[in-house]
C-alpha positions as YAML, in Angstrom:
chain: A
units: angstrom
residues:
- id: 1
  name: UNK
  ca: [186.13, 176.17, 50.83]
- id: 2
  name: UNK
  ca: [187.68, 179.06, 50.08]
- id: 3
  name: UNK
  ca: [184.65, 180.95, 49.09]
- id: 4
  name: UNK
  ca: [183.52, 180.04, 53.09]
- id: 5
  name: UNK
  ca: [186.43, 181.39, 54.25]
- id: 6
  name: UNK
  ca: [186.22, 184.54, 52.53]
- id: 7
  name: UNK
  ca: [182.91, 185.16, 53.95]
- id: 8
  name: UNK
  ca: [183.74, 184.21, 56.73]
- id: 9
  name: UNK
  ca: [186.70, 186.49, 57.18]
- id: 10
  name: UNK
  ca: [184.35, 189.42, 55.45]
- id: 11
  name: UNK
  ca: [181.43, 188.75, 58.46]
- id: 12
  name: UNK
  ca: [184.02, 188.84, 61.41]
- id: 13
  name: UNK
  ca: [185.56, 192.28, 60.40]
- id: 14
  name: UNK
  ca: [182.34, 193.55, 59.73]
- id: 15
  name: UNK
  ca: [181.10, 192.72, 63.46]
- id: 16
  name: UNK
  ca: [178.79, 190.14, 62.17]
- id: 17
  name: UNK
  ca: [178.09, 186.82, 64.53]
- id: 18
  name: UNK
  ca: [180.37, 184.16, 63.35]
- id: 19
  name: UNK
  ca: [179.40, 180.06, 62.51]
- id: 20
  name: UNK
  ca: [180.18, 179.21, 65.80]
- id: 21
  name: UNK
  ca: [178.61, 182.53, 67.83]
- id: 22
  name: UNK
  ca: [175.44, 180.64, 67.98]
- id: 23
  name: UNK
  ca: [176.42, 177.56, 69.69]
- id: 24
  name: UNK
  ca: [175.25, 177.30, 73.55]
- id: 25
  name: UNK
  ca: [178.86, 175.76, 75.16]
- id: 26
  name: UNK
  ca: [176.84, 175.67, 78.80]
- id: 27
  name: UNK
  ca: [178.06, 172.47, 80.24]
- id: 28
  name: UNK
  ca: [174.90, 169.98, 80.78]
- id: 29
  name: UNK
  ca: [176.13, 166.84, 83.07]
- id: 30
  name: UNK
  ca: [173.40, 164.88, 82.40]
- id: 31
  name: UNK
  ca: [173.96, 165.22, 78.48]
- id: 32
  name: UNK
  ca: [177.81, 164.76, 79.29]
- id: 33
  name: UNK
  ca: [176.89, 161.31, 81.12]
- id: 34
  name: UNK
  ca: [174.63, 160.49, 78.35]
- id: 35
  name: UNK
  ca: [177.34, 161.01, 75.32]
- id: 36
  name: UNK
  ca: [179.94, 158.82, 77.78]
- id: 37
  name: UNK
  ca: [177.24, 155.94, 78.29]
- id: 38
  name: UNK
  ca: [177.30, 155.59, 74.52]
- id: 39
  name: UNK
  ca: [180.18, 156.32, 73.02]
- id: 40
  name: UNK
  ca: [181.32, 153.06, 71.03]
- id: 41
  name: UNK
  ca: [185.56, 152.07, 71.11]
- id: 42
  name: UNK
  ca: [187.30, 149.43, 70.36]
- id: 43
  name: UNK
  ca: [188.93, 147.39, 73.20]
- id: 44
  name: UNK
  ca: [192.02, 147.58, 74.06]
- id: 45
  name: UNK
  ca: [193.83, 144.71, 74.88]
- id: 46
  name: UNK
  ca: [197.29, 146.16, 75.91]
- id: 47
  name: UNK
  ca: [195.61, 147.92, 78.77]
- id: 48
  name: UNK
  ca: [192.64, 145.42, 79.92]
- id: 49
  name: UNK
  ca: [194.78, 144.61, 82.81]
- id: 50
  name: UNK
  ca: [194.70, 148.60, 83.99]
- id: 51
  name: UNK
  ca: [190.91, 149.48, 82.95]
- id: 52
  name: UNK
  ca: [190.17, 145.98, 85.24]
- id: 53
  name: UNK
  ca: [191.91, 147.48, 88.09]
- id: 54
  name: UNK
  ca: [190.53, 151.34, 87.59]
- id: 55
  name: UNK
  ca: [187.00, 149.70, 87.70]
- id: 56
  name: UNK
  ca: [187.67, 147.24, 91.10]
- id: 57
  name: UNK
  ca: [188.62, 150.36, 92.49]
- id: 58
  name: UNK
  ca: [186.29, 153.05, 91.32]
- id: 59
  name: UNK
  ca: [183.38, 149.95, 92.64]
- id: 60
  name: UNK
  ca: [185.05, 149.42, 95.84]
- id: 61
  name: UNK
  ca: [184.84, 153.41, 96.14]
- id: 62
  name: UNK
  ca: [181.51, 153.87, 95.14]
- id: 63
  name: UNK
  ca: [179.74, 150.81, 97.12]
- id: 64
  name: UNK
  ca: [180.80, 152.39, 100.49]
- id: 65
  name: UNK
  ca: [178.29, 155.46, 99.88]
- id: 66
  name: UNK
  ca: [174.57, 154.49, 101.34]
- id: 67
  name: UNK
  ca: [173.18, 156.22, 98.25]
- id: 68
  name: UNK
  ca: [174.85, 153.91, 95.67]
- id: 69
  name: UNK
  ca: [173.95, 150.96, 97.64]
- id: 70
  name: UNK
  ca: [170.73, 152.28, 97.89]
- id: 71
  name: UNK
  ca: [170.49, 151.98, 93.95]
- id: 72
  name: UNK
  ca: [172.49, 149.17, 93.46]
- id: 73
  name: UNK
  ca: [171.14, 146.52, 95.77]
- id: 74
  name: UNK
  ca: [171.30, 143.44, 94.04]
- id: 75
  name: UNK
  ca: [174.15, 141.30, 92.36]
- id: 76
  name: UNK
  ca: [172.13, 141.91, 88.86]
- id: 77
  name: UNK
  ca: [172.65, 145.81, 89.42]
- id: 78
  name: UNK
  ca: [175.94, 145.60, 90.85]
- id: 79
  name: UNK
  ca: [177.05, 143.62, 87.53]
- id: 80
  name: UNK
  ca: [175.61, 146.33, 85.59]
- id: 81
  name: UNK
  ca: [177.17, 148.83, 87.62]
- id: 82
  name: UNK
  ca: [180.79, 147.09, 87.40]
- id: 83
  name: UNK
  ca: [180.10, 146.79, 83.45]
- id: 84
  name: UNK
  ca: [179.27, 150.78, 83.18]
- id: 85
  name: UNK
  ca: [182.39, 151.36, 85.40]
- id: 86
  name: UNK
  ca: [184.49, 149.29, 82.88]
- id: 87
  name: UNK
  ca: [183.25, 151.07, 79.37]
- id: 88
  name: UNK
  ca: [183.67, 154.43, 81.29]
- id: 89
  name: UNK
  ca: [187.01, 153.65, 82.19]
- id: 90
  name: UNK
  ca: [187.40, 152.56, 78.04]
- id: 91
  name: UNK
  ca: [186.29, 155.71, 76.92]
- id: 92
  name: UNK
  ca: [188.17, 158.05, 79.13]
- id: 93
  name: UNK
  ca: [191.12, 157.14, 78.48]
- id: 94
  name: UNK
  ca: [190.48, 156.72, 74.78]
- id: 95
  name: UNK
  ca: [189.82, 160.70, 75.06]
- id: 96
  name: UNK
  ca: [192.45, 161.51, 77.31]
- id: 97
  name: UNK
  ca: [195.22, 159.34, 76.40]
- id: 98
  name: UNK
  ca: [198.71, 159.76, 75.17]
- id: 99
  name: UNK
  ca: [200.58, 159.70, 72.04]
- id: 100
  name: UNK
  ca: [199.95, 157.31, 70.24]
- id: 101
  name: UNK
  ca: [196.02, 157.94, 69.79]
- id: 102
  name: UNK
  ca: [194.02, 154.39, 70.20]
- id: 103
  name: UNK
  ca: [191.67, 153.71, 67.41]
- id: 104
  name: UNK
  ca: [188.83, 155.48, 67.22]
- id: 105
  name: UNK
  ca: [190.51, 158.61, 68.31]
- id: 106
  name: UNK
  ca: [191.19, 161.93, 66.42]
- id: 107
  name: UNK
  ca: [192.04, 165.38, 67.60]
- id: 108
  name: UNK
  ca: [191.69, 168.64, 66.24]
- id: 109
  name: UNK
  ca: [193.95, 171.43, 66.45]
- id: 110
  name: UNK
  ca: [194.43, 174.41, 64.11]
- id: 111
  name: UNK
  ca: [198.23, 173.44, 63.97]
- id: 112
  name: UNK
  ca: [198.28, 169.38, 64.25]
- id: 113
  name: UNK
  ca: [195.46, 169.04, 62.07]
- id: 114
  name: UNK
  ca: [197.44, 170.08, 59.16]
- id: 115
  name: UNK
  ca: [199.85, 167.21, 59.00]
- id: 116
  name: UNK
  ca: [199.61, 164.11, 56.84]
- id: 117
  name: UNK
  ca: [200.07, 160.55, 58.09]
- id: 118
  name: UNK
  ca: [203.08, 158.65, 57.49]
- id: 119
  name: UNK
  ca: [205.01, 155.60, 59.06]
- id: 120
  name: UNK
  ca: [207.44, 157.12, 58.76]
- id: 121
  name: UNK
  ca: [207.04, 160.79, 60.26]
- id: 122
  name: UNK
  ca: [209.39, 162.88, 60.63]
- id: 123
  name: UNK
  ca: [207.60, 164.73, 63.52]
- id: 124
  name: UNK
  ca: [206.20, 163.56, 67.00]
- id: 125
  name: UNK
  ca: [202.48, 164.17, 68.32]
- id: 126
  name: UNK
  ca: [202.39, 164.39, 71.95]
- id: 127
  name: UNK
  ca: [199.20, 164.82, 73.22]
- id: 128
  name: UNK
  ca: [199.04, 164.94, 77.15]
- id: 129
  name: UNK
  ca: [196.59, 166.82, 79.82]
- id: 130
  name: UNK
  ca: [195.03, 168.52, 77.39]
- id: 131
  name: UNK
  ca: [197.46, 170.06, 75.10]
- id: 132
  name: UNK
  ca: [198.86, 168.58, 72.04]
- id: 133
  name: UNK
  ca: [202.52, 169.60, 71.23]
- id: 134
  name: UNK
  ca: [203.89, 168.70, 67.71]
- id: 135
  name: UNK
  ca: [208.34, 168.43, 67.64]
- id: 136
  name: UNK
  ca: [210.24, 168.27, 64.73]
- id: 137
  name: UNK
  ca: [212.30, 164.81, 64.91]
- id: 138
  name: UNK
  ca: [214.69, 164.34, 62.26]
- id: 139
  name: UNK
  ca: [215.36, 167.41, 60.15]
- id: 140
  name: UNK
  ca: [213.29, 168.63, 57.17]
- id: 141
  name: UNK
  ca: [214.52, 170.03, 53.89]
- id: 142
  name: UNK
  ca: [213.09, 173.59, 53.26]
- id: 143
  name: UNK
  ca: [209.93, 172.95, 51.49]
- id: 144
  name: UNK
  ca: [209.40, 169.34, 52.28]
- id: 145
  name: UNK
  ca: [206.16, 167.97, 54.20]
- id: 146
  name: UNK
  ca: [205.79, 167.71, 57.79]
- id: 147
  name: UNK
  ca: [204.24, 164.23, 58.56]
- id: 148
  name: UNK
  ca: [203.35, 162.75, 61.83]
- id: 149
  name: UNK
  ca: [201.99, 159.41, 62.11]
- id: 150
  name: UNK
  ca: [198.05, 158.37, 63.47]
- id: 151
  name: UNK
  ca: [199.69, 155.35, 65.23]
- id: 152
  name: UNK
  ca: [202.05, 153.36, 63.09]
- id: 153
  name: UNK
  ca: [205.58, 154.15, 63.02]
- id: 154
  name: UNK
  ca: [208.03, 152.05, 61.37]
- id: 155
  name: UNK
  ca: [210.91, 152.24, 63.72]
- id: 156
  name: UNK
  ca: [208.72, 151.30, 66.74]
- id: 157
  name: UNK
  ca: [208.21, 147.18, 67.23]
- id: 158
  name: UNK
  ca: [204.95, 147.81, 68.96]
- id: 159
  name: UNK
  ca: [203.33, 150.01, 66.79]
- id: 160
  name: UNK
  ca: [204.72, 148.60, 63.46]
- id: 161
  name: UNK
  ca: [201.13, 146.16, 62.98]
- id: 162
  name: UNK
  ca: [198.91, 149.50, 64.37]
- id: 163
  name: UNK
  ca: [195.66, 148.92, 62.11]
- id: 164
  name: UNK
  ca: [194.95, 152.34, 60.42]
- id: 165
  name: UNK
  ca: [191.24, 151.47, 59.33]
- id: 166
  name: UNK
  ca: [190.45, 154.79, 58.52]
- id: 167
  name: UNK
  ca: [192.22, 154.93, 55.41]
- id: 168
  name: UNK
  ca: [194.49, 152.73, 53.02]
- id: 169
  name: UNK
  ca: [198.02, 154.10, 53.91]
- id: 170
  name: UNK
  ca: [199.70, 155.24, 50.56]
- id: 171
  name: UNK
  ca: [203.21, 156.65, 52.55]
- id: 172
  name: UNK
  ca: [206.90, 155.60, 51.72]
- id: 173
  name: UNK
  ca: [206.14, 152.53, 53.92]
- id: 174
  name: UNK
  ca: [203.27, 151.26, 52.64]
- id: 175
  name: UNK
  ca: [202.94, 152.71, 48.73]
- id: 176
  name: UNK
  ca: [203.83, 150.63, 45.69]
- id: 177
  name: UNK
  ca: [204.91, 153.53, 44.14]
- id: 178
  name: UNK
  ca: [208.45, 154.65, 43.29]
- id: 179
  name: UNK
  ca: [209.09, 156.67, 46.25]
- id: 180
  name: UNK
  ca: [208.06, 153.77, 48.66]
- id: 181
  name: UNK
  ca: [209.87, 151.64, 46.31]
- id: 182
  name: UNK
  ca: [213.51, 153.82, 46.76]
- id: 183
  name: UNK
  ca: [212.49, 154.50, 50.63]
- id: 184
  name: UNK
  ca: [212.12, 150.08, 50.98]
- id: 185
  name: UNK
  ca: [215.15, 150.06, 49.14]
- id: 186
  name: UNK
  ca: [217.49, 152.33, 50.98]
- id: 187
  name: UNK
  ca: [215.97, 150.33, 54.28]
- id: 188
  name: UNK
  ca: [217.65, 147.25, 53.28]
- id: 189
  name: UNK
  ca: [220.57, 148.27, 52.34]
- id: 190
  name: UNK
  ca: [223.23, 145.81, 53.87]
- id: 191
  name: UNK
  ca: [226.41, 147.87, 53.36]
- id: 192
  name: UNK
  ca: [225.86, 150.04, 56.60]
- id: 193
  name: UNK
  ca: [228.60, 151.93, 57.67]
- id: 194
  name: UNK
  ca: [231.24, 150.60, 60.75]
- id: 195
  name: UNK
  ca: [231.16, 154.08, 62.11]
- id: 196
  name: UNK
  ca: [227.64, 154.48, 62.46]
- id: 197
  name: UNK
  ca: [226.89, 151.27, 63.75]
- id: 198
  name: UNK
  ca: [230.01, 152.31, 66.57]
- id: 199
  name: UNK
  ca: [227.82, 155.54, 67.56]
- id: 200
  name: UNK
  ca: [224.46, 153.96, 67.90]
- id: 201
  name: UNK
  ca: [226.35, 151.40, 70.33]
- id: 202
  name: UNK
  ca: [227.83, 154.96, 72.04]
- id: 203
  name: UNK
  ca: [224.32, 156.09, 72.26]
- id: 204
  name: UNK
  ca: [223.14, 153.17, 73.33]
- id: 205
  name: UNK
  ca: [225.79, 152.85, 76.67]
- id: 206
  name: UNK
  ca: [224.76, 156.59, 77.04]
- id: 207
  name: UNK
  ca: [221.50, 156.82, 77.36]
- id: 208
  name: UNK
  ca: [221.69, 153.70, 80.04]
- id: 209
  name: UNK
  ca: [224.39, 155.81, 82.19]
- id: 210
  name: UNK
  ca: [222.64, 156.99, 85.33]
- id: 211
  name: UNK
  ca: [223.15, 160.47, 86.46]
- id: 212
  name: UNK
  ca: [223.42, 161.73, 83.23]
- id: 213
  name: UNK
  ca: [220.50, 164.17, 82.56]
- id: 214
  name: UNK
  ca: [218.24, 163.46, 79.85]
- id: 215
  name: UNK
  ca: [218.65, 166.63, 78.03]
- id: 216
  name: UNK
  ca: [222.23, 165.75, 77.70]
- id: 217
  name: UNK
  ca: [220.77, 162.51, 76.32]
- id: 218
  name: UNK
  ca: [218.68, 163.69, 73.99]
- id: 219
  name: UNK
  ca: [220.82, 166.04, 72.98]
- id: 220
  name: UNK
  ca: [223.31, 163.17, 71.98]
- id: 221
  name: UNK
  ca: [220.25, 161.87, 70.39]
- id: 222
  name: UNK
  ca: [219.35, 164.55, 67.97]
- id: 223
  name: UNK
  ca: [222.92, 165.63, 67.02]
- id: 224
  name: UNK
  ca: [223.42, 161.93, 65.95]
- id: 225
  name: UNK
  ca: [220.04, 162.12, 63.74]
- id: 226
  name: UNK
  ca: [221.28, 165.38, 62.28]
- id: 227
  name: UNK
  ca: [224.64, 163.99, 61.25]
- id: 228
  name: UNK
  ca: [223.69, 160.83, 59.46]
- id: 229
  name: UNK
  ca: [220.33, 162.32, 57.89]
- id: 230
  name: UNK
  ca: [221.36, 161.31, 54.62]
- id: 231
  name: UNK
  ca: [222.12, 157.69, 55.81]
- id: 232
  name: UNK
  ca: [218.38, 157.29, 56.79]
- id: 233
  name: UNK
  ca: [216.56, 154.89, 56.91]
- id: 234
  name: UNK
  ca: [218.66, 152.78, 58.34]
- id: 235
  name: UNK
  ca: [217.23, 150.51, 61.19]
- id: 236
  name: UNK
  ca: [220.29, 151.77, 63.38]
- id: 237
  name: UNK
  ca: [218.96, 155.21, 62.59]
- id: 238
  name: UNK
  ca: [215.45, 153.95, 62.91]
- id: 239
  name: UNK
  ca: [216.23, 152.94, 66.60]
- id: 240
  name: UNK
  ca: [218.18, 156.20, 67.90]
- id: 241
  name: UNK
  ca: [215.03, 157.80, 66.05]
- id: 242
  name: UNK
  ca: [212.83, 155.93, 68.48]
- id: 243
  name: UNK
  ca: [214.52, 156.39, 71.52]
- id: 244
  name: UNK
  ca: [214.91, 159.86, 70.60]
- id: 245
  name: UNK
  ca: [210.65, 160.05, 70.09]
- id: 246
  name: UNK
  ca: [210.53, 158.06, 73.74]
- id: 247
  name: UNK
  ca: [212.53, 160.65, 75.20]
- id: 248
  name: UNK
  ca: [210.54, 163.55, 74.11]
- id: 249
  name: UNK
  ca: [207.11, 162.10, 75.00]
- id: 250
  name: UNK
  ca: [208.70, 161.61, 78.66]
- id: 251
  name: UNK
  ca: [209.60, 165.59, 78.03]
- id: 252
  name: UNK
  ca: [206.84, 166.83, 77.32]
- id: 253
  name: UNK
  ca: [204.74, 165.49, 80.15]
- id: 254
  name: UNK
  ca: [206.93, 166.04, 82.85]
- id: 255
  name: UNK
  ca: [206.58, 169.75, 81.27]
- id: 256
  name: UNK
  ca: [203.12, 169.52, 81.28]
- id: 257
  name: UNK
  ca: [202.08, 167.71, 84.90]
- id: 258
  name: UNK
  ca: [204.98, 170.54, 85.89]
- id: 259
  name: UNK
  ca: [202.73, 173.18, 85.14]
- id: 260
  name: UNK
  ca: [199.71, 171.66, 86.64]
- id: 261
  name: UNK
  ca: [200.91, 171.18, 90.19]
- id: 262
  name: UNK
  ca: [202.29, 175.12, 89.74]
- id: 263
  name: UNK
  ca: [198.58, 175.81, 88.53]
- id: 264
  name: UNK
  ca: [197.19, 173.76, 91.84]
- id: 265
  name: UNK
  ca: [199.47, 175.78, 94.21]
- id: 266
  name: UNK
  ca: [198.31, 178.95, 92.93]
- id: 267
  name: UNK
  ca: [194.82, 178.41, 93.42]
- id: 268
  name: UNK
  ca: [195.21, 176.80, 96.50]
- id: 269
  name: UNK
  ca: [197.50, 179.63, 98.13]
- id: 270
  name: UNK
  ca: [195.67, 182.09, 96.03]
- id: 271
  name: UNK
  ca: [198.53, 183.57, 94.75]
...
């Protein structure tokens, strides 16, 4: 590898074409519907209600032009056509979705890329209309590893059974090794203290109180996580950690779909 990368670094300053110089990025649509007609993913059961409903409507749409009903003129095609609609639906959101990534899904990014997988990560993986932002969420001794999870996290009920089938997860949650052994250990410790339990309560009331901004929230959130670092992994900890993560996402999207209407309005008004 790194004998690649020396080359590789040795052909660009010398004005040579580089590995990926060669590779024709013309968009074909017909080779784009192809690669979307068979992609294979897993189903997703947590969202069959909205892919249902995104195909009704994408039919109902579709059935009003002459030219589809043209095509589709019998209940036979119109089956097929409902069954395309659905897997379409599948796939595009598999590829466009949210943190966390479905199965089936990877990204790559010269940044994100880098990080290991662990249940218990101590950064968040937002990815959202086509960027992918990475934020530190508890803090990180100097020289320590930056993990951020595939899809399980401990400290969040819904993705605590997430089936990583990719590989055999060896992190502090799921190793037998001593490090998973002392990270279990510290996670059932019953002696937690009164005063921390009082603050996650605090944080609790807070985050509930309307009018409050969130960045005064989160805020709240991460000088809390900051203060009891060493008390971690406490489930109290665990939850404020989650909330915290929840809070972020929301963040980071409203950042996001922020810039996009911005990037609308200028092309629309020219400016």
């Amino acid at each position: 590898m790194e004998a690649e990368i020396a080359e590789f670094v040795r052909n660009m300053e010398a004005g040579k074409e580089g590995p990926y110089d060669g590779i024709n990025t013309e968009r074909d649509p017909l080779k784009i519907f192809k690669a979307l007609h068979s992609t294979k993913v897993k189903p997703n059961a947590q969202f069959e209600h909205d892919f249902k409903l995104i195909t009704a409507c994408y039919y109902q749409i579709y059935l009003k032009s002459p030219q589809v009903q043209a095509i589709f003129r019998k209940r036979a095609h119109r089956n097929f056509m409902l069954r395309c609609l659905h897997h379409y639906a599948l796939v595009t959101w598999t590829l466009q979705s949210d943190t966390p990534r479905p199965p089936g899904v990877s990204t790559i990014s010269p940044i994100t890329s880098l990080l290991n997988h662990s249940c218990d990560p101590n950064a968040l993986t937002v990815i959202h209309s086509g960027r992918i932002v990475t934020v530190i969420l508890r803090p990180v001794r100097e020289g320590a590893q930056i993990f951020t999870s595939y899809g399980r996290r401990w400290w969040d009920p819904k993705l605590a059974d997430y089936e990583l089938s990719s590989f055999a997860c060896q992190c502090v949650v799921c190793g037998n090794h001593p490090p998973g052994q002392k990270w279990r250990a510290a996670l059932q410790r019953a002696d937690v203290p009164k005063p921390i339990l009082l603050e996650v309560s605090q944080i609790a009331k807070l985050v509930e109180r309307p009018g409050l901004v969130d960045a005064a929230k989160m805020d709240a959130m991460k000088q809390f996580i900051k203060r009891h670092t060493r008390a971690y992994p406490l489930p109290a900890l665990g939850e404020i950690v989650r909330l915290y993560a929840v809070f972020l996402e929301d963040a980071v999207q409203s950042e996001n779909e922020t810039r996009e209407r911005l990037t609308v309005r200028a092309e629309l008004l020219g400016d």
